[in-house]
DRENDO-1510 file (C-alpha; in Angstrom, 1 decimal, always signed):
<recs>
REC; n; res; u; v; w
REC; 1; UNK; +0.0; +0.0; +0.0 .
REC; 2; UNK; +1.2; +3.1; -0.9 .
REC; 3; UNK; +2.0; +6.4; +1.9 .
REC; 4; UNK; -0.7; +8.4; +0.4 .
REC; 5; UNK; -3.5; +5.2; -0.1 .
REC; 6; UNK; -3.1; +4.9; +4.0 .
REC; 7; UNK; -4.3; +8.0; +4.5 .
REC; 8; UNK; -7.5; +7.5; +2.0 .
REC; 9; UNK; -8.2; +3.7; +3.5 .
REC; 10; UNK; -10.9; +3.2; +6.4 .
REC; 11; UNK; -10.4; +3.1; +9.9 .
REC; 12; UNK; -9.5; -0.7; +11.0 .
REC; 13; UNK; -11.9; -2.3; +13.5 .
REC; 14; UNK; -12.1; -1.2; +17.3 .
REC; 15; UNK; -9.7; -4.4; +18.0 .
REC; 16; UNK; -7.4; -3.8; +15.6 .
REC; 17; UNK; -7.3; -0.1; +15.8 .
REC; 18; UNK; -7.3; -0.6; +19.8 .
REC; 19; UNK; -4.1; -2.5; +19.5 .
REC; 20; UNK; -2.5; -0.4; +17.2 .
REC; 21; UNK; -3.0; +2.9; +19.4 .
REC; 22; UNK; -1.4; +0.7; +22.7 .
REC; 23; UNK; +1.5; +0.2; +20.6 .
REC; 24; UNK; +2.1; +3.6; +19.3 .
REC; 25; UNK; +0.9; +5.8; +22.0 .
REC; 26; UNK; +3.4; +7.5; +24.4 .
REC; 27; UNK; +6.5; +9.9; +23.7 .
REC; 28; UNK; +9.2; +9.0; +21.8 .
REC; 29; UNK; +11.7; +11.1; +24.2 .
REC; 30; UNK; +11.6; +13.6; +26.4 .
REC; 31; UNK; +9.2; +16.6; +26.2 .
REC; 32; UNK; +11.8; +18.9; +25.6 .
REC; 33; UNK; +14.8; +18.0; +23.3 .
REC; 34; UNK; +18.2; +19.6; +24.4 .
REC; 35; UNK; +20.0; +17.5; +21.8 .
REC; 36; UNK; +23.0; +19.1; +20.1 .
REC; 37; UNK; +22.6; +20.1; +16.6 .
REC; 38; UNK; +24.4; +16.9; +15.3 .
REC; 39; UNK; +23.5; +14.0; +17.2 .
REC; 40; UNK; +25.9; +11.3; +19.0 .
REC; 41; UNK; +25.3; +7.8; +17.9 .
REC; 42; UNK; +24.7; +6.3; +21.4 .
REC; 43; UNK; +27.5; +4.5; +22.9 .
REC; 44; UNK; +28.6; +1.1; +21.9 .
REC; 45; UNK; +31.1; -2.0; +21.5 .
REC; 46; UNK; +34.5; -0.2; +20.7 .
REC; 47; UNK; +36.4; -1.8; +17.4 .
REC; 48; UNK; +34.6; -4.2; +14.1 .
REC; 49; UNK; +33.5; -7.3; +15.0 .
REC; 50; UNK; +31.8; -6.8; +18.7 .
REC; 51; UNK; +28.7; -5.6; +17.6 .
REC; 52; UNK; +27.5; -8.9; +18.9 .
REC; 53; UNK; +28.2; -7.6; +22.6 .
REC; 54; UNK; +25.1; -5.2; +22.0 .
REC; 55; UNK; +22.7; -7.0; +19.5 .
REC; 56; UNK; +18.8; -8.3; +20.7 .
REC; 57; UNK; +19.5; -10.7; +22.8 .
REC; 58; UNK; +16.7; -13.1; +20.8 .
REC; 59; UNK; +18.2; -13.3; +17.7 .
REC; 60; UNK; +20.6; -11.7; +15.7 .
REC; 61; UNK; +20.4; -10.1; +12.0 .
REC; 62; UNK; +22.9; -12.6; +9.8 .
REC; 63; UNK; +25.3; -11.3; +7.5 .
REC; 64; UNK; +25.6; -11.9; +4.3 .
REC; 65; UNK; +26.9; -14.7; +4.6 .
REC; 66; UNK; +25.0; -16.4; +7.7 .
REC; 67; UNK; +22.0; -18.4; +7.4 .
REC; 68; UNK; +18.6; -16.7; +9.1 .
REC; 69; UNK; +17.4; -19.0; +11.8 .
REC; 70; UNK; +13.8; -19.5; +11.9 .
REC; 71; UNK; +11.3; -17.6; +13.5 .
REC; 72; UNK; +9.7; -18.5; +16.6 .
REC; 73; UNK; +5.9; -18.9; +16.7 .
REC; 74; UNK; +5.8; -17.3; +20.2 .
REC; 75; UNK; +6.9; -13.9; +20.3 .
REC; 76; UNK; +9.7; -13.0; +23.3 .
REC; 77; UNK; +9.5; -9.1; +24.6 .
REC; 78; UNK; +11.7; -7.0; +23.0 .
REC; 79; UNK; +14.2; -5.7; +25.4 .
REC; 80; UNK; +14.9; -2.5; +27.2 .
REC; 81; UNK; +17.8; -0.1; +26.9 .
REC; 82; UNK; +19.3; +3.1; +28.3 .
REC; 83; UNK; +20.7; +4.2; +24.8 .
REC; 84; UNK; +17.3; +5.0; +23.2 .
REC; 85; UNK; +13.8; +5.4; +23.9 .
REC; 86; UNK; +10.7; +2.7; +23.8 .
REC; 87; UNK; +7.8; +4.4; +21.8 .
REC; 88; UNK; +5.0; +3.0; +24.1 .
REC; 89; UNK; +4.9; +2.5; +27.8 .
REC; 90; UNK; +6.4; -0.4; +29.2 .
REC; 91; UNK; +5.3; -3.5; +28.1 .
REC; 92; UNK; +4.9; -5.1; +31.9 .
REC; 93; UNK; +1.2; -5.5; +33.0 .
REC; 94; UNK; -1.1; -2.7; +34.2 .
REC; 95; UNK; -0.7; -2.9; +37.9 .
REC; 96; UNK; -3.7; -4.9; +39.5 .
REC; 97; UNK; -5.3; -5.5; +36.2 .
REC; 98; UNK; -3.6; -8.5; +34.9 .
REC; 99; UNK; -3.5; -6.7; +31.4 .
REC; 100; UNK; -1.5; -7.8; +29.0 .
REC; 101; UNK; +1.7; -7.1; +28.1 .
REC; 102; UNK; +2.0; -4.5; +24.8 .
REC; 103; UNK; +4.5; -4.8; +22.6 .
REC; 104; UNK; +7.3; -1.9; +22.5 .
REC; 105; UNK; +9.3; +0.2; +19.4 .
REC; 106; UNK; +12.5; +1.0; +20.2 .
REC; 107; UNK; +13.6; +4.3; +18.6 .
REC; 108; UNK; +15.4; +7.5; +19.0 .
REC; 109; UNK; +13.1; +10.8; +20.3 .
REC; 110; UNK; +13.5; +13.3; +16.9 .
REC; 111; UNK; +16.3; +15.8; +17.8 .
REC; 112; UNK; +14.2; +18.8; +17.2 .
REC; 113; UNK; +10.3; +20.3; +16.5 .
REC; 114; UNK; +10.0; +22.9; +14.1 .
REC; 115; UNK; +6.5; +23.6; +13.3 .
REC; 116; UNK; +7.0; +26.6; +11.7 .
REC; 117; UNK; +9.5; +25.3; +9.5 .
REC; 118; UNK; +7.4; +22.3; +8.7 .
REC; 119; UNK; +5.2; +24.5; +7.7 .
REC; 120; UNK; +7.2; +26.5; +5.4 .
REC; 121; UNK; +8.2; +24.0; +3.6 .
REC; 122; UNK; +5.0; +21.5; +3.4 .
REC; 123; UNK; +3.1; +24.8; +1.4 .
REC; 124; UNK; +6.0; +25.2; -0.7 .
REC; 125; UNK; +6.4; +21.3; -1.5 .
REC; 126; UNK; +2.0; +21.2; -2.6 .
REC; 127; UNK; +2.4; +24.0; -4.8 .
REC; 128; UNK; +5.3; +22.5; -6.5 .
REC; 129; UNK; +3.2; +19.3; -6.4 .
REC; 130; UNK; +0.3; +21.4; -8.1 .
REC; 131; UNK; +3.0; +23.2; -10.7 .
REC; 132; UNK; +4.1; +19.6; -11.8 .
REC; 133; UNK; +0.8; +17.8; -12.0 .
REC; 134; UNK; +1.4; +14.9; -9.1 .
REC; 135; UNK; -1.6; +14.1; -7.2 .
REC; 136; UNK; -4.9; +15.9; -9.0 .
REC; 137; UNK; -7.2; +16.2; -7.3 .
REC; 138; UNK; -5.7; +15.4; -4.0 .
REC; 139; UNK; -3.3; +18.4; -3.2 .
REC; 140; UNK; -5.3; +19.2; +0.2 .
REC; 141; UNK; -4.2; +15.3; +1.3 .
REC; 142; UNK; -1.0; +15.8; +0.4 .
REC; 143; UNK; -1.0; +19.1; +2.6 .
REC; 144; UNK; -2.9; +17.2; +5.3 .
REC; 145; UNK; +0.2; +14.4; +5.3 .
REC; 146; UNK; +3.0; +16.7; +6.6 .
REC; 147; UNK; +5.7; +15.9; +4.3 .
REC; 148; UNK; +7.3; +19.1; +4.9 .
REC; 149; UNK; +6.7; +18.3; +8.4 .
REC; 150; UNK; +8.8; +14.6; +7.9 .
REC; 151; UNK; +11.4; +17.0; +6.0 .
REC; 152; UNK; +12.0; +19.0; +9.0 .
REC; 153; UNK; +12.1; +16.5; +11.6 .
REC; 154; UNK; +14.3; +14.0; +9.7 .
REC; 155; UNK; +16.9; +16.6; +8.9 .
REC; 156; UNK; +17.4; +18.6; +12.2 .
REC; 157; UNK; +20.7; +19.7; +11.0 .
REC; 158; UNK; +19.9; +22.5; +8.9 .
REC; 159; UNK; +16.7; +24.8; +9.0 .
REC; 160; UNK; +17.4; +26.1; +5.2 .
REC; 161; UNK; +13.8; +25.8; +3.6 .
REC; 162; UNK; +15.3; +25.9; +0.4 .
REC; 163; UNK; +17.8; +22.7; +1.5 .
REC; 164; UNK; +14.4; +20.8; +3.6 .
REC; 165; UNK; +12.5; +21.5; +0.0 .
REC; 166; UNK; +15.2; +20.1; -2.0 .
REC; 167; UNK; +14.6; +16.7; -0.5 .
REC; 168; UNK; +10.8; +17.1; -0.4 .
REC; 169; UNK; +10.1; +17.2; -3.6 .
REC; 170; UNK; +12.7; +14.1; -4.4 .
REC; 171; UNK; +10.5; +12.3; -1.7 .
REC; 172; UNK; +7.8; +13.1; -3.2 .
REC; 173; UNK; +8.4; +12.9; -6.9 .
REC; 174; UNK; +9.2; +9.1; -5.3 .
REC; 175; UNK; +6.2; +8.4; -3.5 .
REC; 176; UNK; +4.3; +9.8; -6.5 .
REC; 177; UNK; +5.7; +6.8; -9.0 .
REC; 178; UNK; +3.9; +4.3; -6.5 .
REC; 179; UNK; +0.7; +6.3; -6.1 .
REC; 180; UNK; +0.3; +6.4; -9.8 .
REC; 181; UNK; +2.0; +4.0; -10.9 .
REC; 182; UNK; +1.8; +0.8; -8.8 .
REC; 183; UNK; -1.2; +1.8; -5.8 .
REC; 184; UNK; -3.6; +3.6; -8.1 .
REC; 185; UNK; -4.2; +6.0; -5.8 .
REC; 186; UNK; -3.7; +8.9; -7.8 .
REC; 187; UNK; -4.5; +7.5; -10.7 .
REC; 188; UNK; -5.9; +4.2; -12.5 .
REC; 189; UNK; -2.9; +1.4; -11.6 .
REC; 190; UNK; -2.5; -0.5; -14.7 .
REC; 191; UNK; +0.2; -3.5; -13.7 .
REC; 192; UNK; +0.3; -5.0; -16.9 .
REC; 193; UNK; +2.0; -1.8; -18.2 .
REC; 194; UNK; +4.4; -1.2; -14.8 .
REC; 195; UNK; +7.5; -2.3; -16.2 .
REC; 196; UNK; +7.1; +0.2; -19.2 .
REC; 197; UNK; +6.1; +3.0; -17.1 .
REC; 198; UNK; +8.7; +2.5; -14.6 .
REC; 199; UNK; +11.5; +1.9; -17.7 .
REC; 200; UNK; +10.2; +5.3; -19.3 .
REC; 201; UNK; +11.1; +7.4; -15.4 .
REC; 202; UNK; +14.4; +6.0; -15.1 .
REC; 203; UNK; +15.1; +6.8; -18.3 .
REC; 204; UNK; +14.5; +10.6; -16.6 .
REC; 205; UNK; +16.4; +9.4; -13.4 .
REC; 206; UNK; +19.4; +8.1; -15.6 .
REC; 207; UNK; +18.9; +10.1; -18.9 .
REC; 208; UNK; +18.6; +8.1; -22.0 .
REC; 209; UNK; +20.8; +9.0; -24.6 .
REC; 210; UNK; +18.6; +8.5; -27.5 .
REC; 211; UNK; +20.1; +9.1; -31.3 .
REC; 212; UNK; +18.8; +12.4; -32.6 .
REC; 213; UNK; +16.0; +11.0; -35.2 .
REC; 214; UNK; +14.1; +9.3; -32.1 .
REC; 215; UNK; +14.8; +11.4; -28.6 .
REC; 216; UNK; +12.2; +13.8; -29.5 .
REC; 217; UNK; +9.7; +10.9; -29.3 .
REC; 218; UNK; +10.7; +10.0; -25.7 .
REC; 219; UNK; +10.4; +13.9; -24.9 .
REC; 220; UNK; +7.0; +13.7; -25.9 .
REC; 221; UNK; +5.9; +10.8; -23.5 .
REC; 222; UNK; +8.0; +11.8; -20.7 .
REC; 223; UNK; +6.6; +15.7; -21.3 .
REC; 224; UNK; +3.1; +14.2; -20.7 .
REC; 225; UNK; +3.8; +12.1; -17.7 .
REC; 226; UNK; +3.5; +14.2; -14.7 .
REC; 227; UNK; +5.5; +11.7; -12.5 .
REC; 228; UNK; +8.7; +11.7; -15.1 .
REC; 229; UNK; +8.6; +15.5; -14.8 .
REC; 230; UNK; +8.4; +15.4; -10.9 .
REC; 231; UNK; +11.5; +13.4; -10.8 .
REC; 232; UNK; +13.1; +15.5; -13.3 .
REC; 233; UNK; +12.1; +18.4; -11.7 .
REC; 234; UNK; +13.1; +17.2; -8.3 .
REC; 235; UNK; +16.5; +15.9; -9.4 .
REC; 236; UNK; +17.4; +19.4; -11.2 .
REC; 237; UNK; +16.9; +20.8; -7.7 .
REC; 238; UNK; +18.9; +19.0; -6.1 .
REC; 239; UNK; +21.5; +19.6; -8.0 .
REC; 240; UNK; +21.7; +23.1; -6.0 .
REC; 241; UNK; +22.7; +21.6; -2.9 .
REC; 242; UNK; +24.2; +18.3; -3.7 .
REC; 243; UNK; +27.4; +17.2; -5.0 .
REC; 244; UNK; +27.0; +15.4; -8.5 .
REC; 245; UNK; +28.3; +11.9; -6.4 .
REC; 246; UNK; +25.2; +12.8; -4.1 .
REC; 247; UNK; +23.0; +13.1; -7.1 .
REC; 248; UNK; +24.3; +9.9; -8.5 .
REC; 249; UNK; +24.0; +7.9; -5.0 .
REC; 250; UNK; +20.3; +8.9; -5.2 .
REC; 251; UNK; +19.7; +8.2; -8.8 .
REC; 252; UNK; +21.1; +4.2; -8.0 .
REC; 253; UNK; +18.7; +4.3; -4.6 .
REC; 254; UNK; +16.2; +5.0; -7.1 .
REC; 255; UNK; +16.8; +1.7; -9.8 .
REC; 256; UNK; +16.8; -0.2; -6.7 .
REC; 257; UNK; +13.4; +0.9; -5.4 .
REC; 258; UNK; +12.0; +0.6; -9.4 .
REC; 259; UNK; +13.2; -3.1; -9.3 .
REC; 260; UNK; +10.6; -3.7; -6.1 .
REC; 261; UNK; +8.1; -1.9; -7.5 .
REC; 262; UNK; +8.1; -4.1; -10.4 .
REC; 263; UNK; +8.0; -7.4; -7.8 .
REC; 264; UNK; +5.0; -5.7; -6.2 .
REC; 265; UNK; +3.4; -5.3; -9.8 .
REC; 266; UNK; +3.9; -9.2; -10.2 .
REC; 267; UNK; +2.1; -10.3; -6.8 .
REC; 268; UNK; -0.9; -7.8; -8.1 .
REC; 269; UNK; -1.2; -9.4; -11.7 .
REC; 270; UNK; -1.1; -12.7; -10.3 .
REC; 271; UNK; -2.6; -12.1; -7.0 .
REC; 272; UNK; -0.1; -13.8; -5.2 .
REC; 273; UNK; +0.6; -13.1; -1.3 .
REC; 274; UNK; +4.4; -13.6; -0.9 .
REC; 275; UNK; +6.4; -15.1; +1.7 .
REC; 276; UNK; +7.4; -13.1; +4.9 .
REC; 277; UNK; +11.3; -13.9; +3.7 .
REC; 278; UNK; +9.8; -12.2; +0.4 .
REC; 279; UNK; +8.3; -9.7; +1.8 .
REC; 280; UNK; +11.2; -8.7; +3.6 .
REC; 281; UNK; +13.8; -9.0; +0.7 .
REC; 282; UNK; +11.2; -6.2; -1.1 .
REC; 283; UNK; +11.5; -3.8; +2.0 .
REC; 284; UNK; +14.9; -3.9; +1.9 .
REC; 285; UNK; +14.5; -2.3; -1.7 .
REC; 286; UNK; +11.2; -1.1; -0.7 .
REC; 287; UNK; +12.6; +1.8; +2.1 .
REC; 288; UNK; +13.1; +5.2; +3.2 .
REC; 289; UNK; +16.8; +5.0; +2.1 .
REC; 290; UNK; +16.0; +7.1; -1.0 .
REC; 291; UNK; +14.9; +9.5; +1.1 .
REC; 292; UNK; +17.7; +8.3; +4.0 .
REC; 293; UNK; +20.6; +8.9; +1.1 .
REC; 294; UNK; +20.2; +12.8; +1.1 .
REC; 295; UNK; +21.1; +13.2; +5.0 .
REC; 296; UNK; +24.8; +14.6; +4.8 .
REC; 297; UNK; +23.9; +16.5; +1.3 .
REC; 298; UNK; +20.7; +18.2; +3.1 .
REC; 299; UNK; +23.5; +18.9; +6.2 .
REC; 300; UNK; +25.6; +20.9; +3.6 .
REC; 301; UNK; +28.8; +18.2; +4.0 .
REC; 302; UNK; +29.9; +15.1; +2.1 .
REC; 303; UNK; +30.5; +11.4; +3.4 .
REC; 304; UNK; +33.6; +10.1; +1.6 .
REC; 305; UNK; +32.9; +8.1; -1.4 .
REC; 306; UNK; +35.0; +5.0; -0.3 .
REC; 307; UNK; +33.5; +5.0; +3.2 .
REC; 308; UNK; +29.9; +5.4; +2.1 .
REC; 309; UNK; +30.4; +2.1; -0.5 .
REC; 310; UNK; +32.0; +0.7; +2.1 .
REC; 311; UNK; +30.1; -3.0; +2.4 .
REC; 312; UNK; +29.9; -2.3; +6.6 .
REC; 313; UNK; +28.6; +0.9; +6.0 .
REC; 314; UNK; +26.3; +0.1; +3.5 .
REC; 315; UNK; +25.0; -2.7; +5.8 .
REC; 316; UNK; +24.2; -0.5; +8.3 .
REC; 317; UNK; +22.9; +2.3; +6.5 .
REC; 318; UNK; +20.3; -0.7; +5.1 .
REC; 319; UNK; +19.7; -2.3; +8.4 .
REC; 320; UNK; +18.2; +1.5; +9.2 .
REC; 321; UNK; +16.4; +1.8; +5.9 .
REC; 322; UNK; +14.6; -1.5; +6.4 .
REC; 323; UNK; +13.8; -1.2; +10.0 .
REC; 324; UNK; +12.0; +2.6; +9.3 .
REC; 325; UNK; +10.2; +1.5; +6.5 .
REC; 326; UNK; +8.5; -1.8; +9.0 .
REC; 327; UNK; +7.2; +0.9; +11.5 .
REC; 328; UNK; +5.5; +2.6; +8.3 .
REC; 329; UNK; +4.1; -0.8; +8.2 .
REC; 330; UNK; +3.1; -1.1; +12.3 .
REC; 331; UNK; +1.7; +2.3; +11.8 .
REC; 332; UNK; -0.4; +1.5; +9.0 .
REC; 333; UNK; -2.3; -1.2; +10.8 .
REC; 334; UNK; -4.6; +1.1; +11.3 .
REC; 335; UNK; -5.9; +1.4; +8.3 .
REC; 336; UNK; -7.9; -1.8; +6.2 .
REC; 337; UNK; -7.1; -2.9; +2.6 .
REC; 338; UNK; -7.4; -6.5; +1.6 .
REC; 339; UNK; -5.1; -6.1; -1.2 .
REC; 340; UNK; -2.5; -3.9; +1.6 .
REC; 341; UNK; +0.8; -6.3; +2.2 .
REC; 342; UNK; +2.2; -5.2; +5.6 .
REC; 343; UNK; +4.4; -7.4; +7.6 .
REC; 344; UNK; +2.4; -7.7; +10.5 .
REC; 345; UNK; -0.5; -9.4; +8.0 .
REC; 346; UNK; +1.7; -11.7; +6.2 .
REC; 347; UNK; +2.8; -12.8; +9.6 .
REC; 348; UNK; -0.6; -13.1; +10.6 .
REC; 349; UNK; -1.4; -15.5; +7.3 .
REC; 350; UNK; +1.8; -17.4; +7.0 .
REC; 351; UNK; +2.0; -18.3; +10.7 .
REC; 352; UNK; -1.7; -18.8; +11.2 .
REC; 353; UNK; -1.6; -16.5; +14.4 .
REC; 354; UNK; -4.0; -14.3; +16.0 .
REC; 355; UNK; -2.4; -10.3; +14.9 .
REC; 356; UNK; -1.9; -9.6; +18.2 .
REC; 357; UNK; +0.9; -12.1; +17.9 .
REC; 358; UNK; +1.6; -11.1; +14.3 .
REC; 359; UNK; +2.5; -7.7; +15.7 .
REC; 360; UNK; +4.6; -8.9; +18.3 .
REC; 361; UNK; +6.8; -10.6; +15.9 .
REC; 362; UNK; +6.7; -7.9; +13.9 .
REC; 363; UNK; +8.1; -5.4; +16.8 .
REC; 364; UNK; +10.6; -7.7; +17.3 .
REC; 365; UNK; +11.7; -7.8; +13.9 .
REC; 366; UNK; +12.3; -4.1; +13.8 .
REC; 367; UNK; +14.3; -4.2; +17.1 .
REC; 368; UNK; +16.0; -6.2; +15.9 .
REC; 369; UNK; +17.0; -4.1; +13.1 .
REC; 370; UNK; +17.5; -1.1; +15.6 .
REC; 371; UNK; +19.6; -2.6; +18.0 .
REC; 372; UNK; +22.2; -4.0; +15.4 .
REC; 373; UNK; +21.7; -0.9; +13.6 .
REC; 374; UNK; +22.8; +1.0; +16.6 .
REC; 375; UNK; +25.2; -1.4; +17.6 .
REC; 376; UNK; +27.4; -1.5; +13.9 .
REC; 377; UNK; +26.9; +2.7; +13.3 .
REC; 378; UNK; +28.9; +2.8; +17.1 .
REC; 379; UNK; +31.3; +0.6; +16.1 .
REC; 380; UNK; +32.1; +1.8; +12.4 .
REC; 381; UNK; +31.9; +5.7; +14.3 .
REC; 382; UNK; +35.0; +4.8; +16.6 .
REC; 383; UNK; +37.2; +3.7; +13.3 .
REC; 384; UNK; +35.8; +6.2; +10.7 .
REC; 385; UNK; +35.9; +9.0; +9.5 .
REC; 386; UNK; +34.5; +12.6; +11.1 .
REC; 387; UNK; +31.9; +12.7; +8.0 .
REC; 388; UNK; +31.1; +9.3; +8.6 .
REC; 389; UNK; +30.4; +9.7; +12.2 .
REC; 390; UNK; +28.1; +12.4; +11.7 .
REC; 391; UNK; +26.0; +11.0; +8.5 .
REC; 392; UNK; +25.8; +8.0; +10.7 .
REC; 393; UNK; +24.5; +10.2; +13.9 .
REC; 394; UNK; +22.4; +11.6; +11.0 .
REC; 395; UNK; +20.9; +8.3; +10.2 .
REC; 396; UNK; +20.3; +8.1; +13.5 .
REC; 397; UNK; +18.5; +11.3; +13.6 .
REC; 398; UNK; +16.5; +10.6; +10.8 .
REC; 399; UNK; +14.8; +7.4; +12.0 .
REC; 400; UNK; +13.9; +9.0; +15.2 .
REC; 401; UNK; +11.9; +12.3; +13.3 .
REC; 402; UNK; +10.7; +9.6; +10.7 .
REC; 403; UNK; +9.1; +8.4; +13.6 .
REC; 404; UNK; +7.6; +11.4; +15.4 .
REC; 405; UNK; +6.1; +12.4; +12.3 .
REC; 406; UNK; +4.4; +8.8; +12.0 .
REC; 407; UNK; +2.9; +9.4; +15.0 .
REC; 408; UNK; +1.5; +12.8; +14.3 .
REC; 409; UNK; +0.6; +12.5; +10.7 .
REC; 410; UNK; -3.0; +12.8; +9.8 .
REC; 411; UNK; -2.3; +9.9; +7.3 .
REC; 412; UNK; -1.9; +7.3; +10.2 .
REC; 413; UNK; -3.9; +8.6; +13.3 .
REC; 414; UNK; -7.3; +8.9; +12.0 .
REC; 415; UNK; -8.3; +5.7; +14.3 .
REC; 416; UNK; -6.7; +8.2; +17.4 .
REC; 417; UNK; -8.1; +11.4; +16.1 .
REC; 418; UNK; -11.7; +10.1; +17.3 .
</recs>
């Protein structure tokens, strides 16, 4: 399901929609944030190789080498820690009630709160939004969704509007290719003609070099295609405040997330629910990190070239990028679609357990995530360099405003608004 079909979807049922407010209800952090500008990665292991010191104490993500081991039925509670805050309160029973015990998200509090600034820069993105052609017809959701909101929050190292608007409109142009493309929110989804569409915008993202007789043609269909112009127009911009290896690191974030759209295209046309393993594979490519990629070009620095392709880094840049884009799924519980594939459902299906249980596991996949997330960023900060500490400390700051702005969007809290 697409972010801008979970705002349109109806309420889930009181059970459902019950659960889903225990689980994301309660501050991320403290009420006021006296966080530095750039944020420290919390403390870890010192030196590669004992990340293992700090991961979940259940399981362990493998590497790439490492063979997953299976998942258990019964769902243990995530743990607690002092480097970073549960989003709900703690998952013990109510005192003298014999509740039970909620399941728990840990994440980082957002660094910093600037509505104004949100503001600024949501009004800006719509009418670029309006200007390009994304979305008719639904501009006042798109307002109503925040994204200049997610901008600010997710990039509390700079308050340029110019910079926050530079990666809003690359988020959206994004979001837009699986709204009208893939979702049919925006407009009719036509599956059988995905791959062509999707070929047709990366030739925008990675210009096609067409000989002179036939470019004109492509002009033509890519002029009348309001999503190729939106990435177009998005990745011209961003050329303002980005180095061209910035540029280019988003452009192959891009590919990667076309290639998953095209998977998701396959389980429509042949109405297949994939596997959990599946499911995850896609949300790997699926993610935020398109979005995530921009945090040190957004800051006004650069993360060396080498560090960044570094196969540790890039691990747990992606461990990050995976575990966001699962909350997007726990928050989007609260919303029905029986053609929606969220983790927590394809739990629910594939291990033929109630969804409180589903949801559980699903928690405790994203810890996971988290805490080895947390764990490898400490350890790669104590051996690398300044830029990589602080796009790492960035990551870190993104998740945590990716997460506040879940939790205030009107996309995901109509169940709570009643």
């Amino acid at each position: 399901m697409s972010l801008l079909s979970r705002m349109s979807a109806p309420t889930a049922g009181h059970e459902l929609a019950g659960l889903v407010g225990a689980l994301l209800s309660g501050a991320a952090g403290p009420a006021k944030l006296n966080a530095p500008p750039v944020p420290a990665v919390p403390t870890g292991p010192t030196g590669l190789g004992t990340a293992a010191a700090r991961l979940f104490t259940r399981r362990t993500v493998p590497g790439p080498a490492a063979a997953a081991p299976p998942a258990p039925r019964t769902p243990a509670r995530p743990r607690t820690s002092s480097t970073a805050t549960s989003t709900a309160p703690p998952a013990s029973a109510a005192a003298g009630t014999g509740a039970p015990a909620r399941p728990r998200l840990y994440c980082p509090p957002a660094v910093r709160d600037d509505p104004a600034l949100g503001e600024v820069v949501n009004e800006r993105l719509v009418a670029w939004a309006e200007e390009i052609g994304i979305y008719p017809g639904r501009l006042d959701m798109v307002r109503s969704a925040g994204f200049g909101r997610l901008m600010m929050l997710a990039h509390p190292e700079t308050d340029d509007p110019d910079r926050l608007l530079a990666a809003a409109r690359c988020a959206l142009a994004e979001w837009a290719v699986d709204d009208h493309y893939v979702d049919g929110e925006a407009e009719e989804a036509r599956h059988d003609l995905l791959g062509r569409r999707l070929a047709i915008a990366h030739s925008v993202i990675d210009q096609a070099q067409l000989p002179a007789r036939y470019a004109p043609q492509l002009e033509r269909v890519v002029r009348q295609d309001p999503v190729a112009m939106a990435l177009r127009s998005a990745l011209s911009g961003l050329h303002d405040h980005a180095t061209t290896t910035q540029v280019r690191r988003l452009r192959h974030e891009l590919a990667i997330m076309f290639v998953a759209y095209g998977q998701e295209g396959v389980w429509h046309t042949k109405g297949q629910r994939p596997p959990v393993w599946e499911y995850l594979m896609h949300r790997h490519e699926n993610s935020f990190i398109p979005c995530m990629v921009l945090v040190d070009a957004v800051a006004g620095y650069e993360v060396p070239m080498a560090e960044f392709s570094d196969p540790r880094v890039r691990r747990a840049f992606n461990l990050a990028g995976t575990a966001t884009v699962l909350m997007n799924d726990l928050y989007s519980m609260g919303k029905e679609d029986p053609t929606d594939f969220s983790l927590p459902m394809l739990i629910a299906a594939e291990e033929q357990c109630p969804m409180e249980v589903a949801v559980e596991l699903s928690v405790e996949i994203h810890d996971e995530l988290m805490h080895t997330f947390e764990a490898e960023a400490a350890a790669l900060s104590t051996t690398g360099s300044p830029e990589l500490r602080r796009f790492l400390a960035g990551t870190w700051a993104w998740v945590g405003g990716n997460r506040e702005w879940h939790a205030g969007s009107a996309r995901y809290n109509d169940a709570n608004a009643a």
